[in-house]
N, C-alpha and C positions, 0 to 999 in steps of 0.2 A: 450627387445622391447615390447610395451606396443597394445595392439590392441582400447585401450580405445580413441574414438574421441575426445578427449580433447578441453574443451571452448579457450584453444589457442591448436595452431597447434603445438607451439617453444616453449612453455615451460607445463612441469610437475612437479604440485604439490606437497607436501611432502605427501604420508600415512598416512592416519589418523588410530589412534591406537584405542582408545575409549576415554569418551567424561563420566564427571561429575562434576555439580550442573554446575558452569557459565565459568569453563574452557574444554579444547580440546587441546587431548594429540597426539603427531604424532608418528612414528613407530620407532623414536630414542629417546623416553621419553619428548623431549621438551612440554615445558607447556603453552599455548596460552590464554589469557581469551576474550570470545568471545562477544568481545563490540559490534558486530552491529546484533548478533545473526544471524549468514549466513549472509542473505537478512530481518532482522527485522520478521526472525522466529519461532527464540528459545525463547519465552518468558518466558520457564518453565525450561530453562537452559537443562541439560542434565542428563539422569536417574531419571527422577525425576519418584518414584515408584508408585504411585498413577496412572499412565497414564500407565507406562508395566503391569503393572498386568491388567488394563482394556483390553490389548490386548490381554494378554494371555489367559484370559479367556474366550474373543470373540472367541479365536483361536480354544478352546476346544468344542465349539460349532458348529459353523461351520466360514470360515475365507472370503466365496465368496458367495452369491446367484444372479443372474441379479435381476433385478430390473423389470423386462420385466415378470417376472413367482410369485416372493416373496416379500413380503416387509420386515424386519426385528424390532426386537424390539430398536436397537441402532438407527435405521435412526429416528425411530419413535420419540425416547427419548430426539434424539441430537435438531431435529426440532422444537418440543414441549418447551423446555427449550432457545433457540435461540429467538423463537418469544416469549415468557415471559419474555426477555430481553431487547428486539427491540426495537428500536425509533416506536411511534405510530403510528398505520396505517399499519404497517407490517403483513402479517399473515398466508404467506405459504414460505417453503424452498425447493430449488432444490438444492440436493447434487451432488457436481460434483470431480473434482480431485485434481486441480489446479487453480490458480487465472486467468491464460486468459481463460482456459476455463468456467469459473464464469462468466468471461467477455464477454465472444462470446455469454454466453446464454441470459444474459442482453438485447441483440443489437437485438438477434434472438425474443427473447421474444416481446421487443418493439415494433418491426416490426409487428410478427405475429398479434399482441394486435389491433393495428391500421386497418389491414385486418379483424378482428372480429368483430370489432364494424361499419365498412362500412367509411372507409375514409382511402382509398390505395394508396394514395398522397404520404401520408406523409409517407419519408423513408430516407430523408437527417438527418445528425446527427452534432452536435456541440460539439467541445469540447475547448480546450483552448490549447493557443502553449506553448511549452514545455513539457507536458504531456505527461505519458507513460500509459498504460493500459493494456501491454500482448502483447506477440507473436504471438499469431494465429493472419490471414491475417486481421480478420475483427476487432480485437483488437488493433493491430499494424494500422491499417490505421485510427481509431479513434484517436488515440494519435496524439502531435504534436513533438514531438521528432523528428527534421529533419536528425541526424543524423542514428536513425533507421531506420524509413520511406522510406529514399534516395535510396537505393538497392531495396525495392520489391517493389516503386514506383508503376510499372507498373500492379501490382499484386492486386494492393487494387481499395477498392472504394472510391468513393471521398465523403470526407469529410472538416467540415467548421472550421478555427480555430480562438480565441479572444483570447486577453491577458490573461495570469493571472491573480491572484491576489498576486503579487508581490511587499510588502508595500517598503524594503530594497532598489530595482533598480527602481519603476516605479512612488510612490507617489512625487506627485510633492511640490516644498518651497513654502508655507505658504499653501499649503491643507494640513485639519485634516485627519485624518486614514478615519472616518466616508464618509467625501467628498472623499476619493479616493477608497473607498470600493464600494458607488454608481457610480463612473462613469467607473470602470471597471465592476462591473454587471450591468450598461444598456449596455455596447456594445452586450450584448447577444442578448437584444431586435432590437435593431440596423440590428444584424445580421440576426433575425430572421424574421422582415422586408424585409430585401435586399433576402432571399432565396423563401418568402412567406408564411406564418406560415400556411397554408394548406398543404403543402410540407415537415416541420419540425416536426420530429421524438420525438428526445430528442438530451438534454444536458445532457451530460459525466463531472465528475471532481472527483478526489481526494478533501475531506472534506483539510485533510492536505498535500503537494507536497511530494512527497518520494523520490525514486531512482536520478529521472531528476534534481529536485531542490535541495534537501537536508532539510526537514522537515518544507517548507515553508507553516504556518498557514494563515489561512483569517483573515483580520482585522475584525474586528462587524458589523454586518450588511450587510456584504457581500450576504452570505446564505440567509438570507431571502428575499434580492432581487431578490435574482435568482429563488427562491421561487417563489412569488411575480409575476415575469416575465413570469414562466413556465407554473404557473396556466392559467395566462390573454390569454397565448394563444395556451393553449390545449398541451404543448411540455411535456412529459415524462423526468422527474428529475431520473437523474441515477447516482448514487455514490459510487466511488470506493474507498472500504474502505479494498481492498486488502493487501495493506501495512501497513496502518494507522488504522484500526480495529483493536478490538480483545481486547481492551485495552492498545496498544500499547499509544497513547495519552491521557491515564490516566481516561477516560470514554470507555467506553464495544465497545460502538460505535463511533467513532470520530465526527459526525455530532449531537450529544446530548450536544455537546457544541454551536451548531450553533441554535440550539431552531426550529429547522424544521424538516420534515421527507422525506424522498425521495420516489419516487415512486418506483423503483426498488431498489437494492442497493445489490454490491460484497464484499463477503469477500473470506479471506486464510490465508495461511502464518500463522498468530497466532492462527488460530481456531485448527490445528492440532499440532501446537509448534514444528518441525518436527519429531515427532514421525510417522504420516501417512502422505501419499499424500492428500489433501481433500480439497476444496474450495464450496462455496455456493451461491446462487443468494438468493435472498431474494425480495419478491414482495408485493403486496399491494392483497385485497382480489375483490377488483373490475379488476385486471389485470385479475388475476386469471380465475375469474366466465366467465368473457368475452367470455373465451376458453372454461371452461366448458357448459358454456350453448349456445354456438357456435357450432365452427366442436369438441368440446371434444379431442383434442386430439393436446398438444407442437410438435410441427413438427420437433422436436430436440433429441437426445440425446448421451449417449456418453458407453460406454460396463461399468465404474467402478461405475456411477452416483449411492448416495446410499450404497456405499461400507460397508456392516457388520462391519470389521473390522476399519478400515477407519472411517468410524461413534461412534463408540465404547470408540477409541481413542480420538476424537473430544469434545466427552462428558466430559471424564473424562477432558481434558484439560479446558471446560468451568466451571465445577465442580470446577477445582482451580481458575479458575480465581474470578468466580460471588463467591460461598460458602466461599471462605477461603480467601476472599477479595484481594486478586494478584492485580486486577485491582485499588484497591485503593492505594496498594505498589505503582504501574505504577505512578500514580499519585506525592506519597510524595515523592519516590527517585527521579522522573524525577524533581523536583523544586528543592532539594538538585543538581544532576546534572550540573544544571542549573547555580546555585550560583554556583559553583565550578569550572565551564568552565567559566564563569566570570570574578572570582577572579584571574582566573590563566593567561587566555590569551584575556580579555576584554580588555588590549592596545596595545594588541602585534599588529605591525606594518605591519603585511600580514594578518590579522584578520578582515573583515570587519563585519561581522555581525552572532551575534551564537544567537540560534532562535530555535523552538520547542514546542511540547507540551509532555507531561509525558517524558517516556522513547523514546523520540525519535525526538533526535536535531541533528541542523543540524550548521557547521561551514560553512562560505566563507571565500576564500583567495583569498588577491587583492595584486596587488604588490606595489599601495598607497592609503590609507585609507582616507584622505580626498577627493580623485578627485571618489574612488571607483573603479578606473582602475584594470579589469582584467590582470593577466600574460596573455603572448602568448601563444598562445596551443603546439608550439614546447620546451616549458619549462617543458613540461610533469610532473606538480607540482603533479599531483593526482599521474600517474604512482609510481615517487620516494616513494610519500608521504607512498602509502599503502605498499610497499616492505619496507622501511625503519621503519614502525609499527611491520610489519608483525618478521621483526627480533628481533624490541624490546619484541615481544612474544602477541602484540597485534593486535587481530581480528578488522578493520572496514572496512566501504566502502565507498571508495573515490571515485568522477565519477568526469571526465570532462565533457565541454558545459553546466551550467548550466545558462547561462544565455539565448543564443541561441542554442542550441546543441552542438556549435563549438567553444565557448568563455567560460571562467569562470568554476569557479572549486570550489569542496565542499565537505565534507566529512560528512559521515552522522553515527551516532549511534545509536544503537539500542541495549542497555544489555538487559538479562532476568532480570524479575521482582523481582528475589528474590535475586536482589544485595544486598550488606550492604555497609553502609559510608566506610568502606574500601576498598572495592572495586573501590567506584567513586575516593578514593585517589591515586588506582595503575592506574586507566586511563587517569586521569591526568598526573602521572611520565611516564607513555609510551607514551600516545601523547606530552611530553614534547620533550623527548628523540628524538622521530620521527619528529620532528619538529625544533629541531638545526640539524638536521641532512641534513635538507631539505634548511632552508631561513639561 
């Protein structure tokens, strides 16, 4: 009998044994390669030595200080080399643990920012439906994820949601990518109208969709509408680059492919490659001063923010990513990938559309490819899909609702960086496999 709360109640996972370069071994030797890297976290695969020794060494020093009494030289170093990285405009980092909590400080920051500068209006926030942002309450209620949302309803605060940028389900016959990239970023403005842009906080988005959608990119032009729009009326651009950072779409930052900078912006997941717990806000240096030269002092924080060890880690992982070029691996395997999921199931007949940027695409399955028609959710295609991978010996993540929460289904990957053309050929034979097994 197990005393662990387990993510299901009904079932328990195999043991995991240990875990090297891009597979994960369980407690009866079986050998798994982890194509979606967890949750699009192992970018650095597993053992990768550069990164253990960084912590062991943190650890000989010391492994914990608050943040409230010391600063450390890892927080220092990880900060320092992040914003030498950053999309411009960038130029302070808050170290926290995790990506909603990255998130929650985003929302908190935003807020406070708007009380320092003398305009307490504005406190409503925008994000787009579909969208997931985090667990914590004020994450979870920014998202448009109905399916999350629905339970702690009552728990959150209210917030405004627009489409997507959904080129696959929502661009319409005979508009270009262009024309339907502006008329989903002006409903921002639309909305930010109808709320009163005295009133309006910021806009929230993933640069690329993750979890919800399954690696759904903006067409061009998108971004810098939104840009564009957020400037004209004072609203805080805030980007979550939780999933989709780190290099995970083949630039350091996902949004350096959109030619803009955000005024806040979250990362996780890849900054620590799951070696530490660690996520980060990332803000602009007029955010910032606001506060300092204000009341002095983020009315937030969290007991690990800053973490020694945790920071240490973090480092060494942007070390392989920027120094030893990973991030531009992300890049050329994810366009190899690409071709590959192509060549193999570009006409298969439950395949509507595979989509992505680097290391991180995303499939849909319709059960007719001309009409687009989703299966029915009591078909439970994702459920089968990932237990019948998972036996083929491969790691990914399959979600339902991706069209509204509760419709449409997609599977999404995420290898670590330091795949080879071999590798992308056994993902192919296991999602083959997992896939007569299924349609």
């Amino acid at each position: 009998m197990t005393h662990i709360f387990h993510r299901n109640s009904r079932t328990v996972p195999p043991e995991i044994s240990h875990g090297k370069g891009v597979y994960l071994y369980d407690n009866t030797g079986k050998q798994y390669f982890d194509g979606s890297g967890g949750a699009a976290v192992s970018c650095l695969g597993h053992s990768d030595a550069a990164v253990t020794e960084a912590i062991k060494n943190q650890l000989d020093k010391v492994a914990f200080a608050h943040s409230g009494f010391f600063i450390s030289a890892a927080a220092e170093s990880l900060s320092d080399k992040l914003i030498a990285n950053a999309p411009q405009g960038l130029d302070k980092v808050y170290i926290v643990s995790s990506g909603s909590e990255a998130m929650e400080s985003t929302l908190k920051l935003a807020r406070q920012y708007f009380l320092e500068i003398g305009e307490p209006t504005r406190h409503k926030v925008i994000a787009r439906r579909q969208s997931y942002h985090g667990n914590t309450l004020g994450a979870l209620a920014t998202g448009g994820n109905m399916w999350r949302r629905e339970p702690f309803a009552p728990l959150m605060i209210e917030t405004s949601h627009i489409a997507p940028c959904y080129e696959y389900r929502d661009k319409q016959t005979g508009e270009t990518a262009q024309q339907y990239g502006l008329r989903a970023a002006n409903e921002l403005e639309t909305e930010i109208l109808r709320l009163g842009a005295e009133n309006v906080m910021a806009f929230v988005a993933e640069p690329v969709v993750g979890a919800t959608a399954g690696a759904v990119p903006p067409v061009q032009g998108y971004f810098k509408r939104i840009r564009e729009i957020c400037d004209q009326y004072g609203v805080l651009l805030i980007l979550d680059e939780v999933m989709c950072g780190m290099g995970r779409t083949g630039t350091l930052f996902a949004v350096e492919q959109e030619g803009i900078s955000p005024d806040i912006t979250a990362i996780a997941k890849g900054l620590g490659a799951g070696y530490q717990p660690i996520g980060a806000m990332l803000c602009t240096a007029k955010i910032h001063d606001a506060i300092k030269e204000g009341s002095g002092f983020f009315q937030h924080g969290h007991t690990y923010m800053a973490h020694p060890t945790a920071s240490a880690a973090a480092l060494a992982v942007l070390e392989r990513l920027v120094d030893d070029r990973l991030v531009q691996r992300s890049f050329e395997m994810g366009e190899k990938l690409q071709q590959a999921l192509e060549s193999a199931f570009g006409l298969h007949p439950n395949i509507g559309d595979i989509r992505g940027r680097g290391l991180f695409r995303g499939l849909e399955f319709v059960s007719d490819r001309d009409s687009k028609t989703p299966f029915p959710p009591e078909a439970m295609i994702t459920k089968k899909l990932k237990k019948a991978a998972f036996e083929a010996g491969l790691i990914c993540y399959p979600m339902a609702g991706t069209i509204d929460g509760k419709t449409g289904d997609h599977l999404l990957l995420a290898p670590p960086f330091i795949i080879a053309d071999h590798h992308i050929d056994e993902i192919i034979t296991k999602l083959s496999t997992a896939f007569k097994a299924i349609f």
